[in-house]
C-alpha positions, 0 to 999 in steps of 0.5 A: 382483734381478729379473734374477738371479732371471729367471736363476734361473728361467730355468734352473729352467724349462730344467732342467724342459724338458729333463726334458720333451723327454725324455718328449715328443720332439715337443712337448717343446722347444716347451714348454720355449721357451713356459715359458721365455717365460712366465716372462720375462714374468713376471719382467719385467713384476713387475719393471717394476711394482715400479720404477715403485711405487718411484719414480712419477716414473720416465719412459717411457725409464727404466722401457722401460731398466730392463726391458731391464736386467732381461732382459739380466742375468737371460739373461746370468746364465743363460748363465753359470751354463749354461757354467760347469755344461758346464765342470765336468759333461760331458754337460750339455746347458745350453750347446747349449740356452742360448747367446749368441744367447739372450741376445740373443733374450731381450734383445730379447723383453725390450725388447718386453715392457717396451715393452707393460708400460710402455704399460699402466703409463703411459697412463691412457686404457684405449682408447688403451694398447690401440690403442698395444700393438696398434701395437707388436705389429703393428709387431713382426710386420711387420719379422719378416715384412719382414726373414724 
C-alpha cells in the first residue's frame, strides 16, 4: 500500500513541479527534485515505522527489504502511470521527466534511506545510531566522490 501511494505522490509532486519549473525556470527543477525526495523519505520511512509497529520481531534485513520494496514499487508505479499518460496525451512531459534510471535512482535513494530509518529503529543506544547513520552517510559520499 505504501508503495502505490509513494506512486501517487510522487506524480502529484512531479505535476507540482513541473507547474513550477514553468514559473521559475531556474530553480524550478530543483524544487521539484528536492519534493520528490522529500516525499520518498517521507513515504519510506512511515512506512518502515509501520512494518515494524506490525510485527516487533521483524530483523534488520527484512525492515532494510521492505523499505526497498516500498521505493521500488511506488517509482516503479510512477514510471507506469507516466508512460501510460505520454501514450495516450501527446505533449506530456511526465515520460522525459520520469524514466527508468528513475526507478533505479529512487530504488537506491530508497535503500539509503530504509538503511538510516532502520538504524534508528533498531539501535537502543541513541549515540551509537548516531555514529552508524554518520558512517553510512560518509560511506555513501565517499563511493559518490570515488566512482564520480
Amino acid at each position: 500500500m505504501s508503495g502505490l501511494l509513494l506512486g501517487g505522490v510522487l506524480l502529484v509532486s512531479i505535476y507540482g513541479g513541473n507547474r513550477l519549473a514553468e514559473a521559475q525556470p531556474k530553480i524550478g527543477s530543483g524544487i521539484r527534485t528536492a519534493l520528490m525526495l522529500f516525499v520518498l523519505w517521507l513515504i519510506v520511512s512511515s512506512g518502515i515505522r509501520s512494518l515494524n509497529s506490525l510485527n516487533k520481531k521483524s530483523g534488520f534485513a527484512n525492515l532494510v527489504l521492505g523499505g526497498m520494496l516500498i521505493s521500488g514499487i511506488g517509482s516503479l508505479a510512477c514510471f507506469s502511470f507516466a508512460k501510460v499518460v505520454s501514450f495516450f496525451r501527446e505533449g506530456s512531459t511526465l515520460s522525459s521527466i520520469f524514466d527508468f534510471k528513475s526507478v533505479l535512482f529512487f530504488s537506491g535513494v530508497g535503500l539509503i534511506l530504509s538503511l538510516l530509518t532502520v538504524i534508528n529503529l533498531q539501535t537502543k543506544n541513541r549515540a551509537l545510531g548516531n555514529v552508524l547513520e554518520v558512517l553510512v552517510i560518509a560511506a555513501l559520499i565517499f563511493v559518490l566522490v570515488y566512482f564520480a
